[in-house]
C-alpha positions as CSV (number, residue, x, y, z in Angstrom):
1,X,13.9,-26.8,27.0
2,X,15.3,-27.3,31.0
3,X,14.2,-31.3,30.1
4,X,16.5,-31.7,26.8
5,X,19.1,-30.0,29.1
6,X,18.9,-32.0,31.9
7,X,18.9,-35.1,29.8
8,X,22.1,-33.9,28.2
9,X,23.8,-33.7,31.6
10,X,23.1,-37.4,32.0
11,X,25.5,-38.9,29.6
12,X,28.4,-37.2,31.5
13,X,26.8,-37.4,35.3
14,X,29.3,-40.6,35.6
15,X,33.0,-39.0,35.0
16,X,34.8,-41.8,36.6
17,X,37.2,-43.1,34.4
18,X,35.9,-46.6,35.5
19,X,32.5,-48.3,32.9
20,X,29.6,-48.9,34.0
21,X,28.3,-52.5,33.1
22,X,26.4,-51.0,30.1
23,X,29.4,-49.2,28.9
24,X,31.7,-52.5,29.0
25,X,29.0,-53.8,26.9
26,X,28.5,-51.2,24.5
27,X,32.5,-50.7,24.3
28,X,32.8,-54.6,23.8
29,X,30.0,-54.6,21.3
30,X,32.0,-51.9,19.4
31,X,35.0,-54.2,19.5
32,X,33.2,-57.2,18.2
33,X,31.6,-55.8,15.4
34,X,34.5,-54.5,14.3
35,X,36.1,-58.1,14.0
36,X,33.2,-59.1,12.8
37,X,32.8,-56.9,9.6
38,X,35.8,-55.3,9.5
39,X,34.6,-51.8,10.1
40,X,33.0,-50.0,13.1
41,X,29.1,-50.3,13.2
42,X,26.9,-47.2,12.5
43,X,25.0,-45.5,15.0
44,X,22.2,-46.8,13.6
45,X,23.5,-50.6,13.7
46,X,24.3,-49.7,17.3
47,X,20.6,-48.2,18.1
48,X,19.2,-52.0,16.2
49,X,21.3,-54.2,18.3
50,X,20.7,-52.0,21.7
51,X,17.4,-52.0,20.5
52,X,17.1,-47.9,21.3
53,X,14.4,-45.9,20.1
54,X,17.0,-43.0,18.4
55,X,20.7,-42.2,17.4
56,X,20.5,-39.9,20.9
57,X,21.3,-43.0,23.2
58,X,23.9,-44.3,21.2
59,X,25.7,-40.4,21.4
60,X,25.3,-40.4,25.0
61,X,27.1,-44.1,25.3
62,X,29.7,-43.0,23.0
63,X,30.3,-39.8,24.4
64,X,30.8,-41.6,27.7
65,X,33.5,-43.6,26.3
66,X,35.5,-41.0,24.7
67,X,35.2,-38.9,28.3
68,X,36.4,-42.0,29.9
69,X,39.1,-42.1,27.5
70,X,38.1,-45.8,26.4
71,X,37.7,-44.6,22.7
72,X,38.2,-41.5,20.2
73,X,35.6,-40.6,17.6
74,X,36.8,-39.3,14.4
75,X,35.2,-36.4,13.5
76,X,33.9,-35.7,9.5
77,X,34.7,-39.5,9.0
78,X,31.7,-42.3,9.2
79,X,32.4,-45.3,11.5
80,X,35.8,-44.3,12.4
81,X,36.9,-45.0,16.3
82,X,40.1,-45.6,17.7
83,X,39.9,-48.0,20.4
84,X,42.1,-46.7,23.1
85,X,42.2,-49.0,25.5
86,X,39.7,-52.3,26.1
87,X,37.3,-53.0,29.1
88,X,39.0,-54.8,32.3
89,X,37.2,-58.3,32.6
């Protein structure tokens, strides 16, 4: 049980409003996708093109984002996001 815990404290041990190179890539990913298709990809379309072994990574990234006030998630409501604000180049 401590292990699960500890690995929940992870996503979050970052609160700087600032991204992490991973996050501007995951954030951007988000972004592009969307202009793509013309909706918001899926955890599960996020987990194939991270190539991540479960939904649990893609949480943690997007929980990190939403912290870092970079997006909102719409709860209830599949593959909604509200971009807030886009990654500095």
């Amino acid at each position: 049980m401590q292990a699960s815990l500890t690995k929940g404290l992870n996503c979050f041990e970052n609160t700087m409003k600032e991204l992490t190179h991973r996050q501007k890539e995951f954030l951007q990913t988000i972004i592009d996708f969307h202009i793509d298709h013309g909706y918001y990809p899926s955890y599960r379309d996020l987990m194939r093109i991270f190539d991540f072994k479960s939904t649990d990574s893609v949480k943690c990234h997007i929980d990190a984002l939403v912290k870092k006030g970079y997006i909102e998630h719409c709860t209830g409501l599949a593959r909604t996001y509200l971009i807030i604000r886009e990654p500095a180049i």
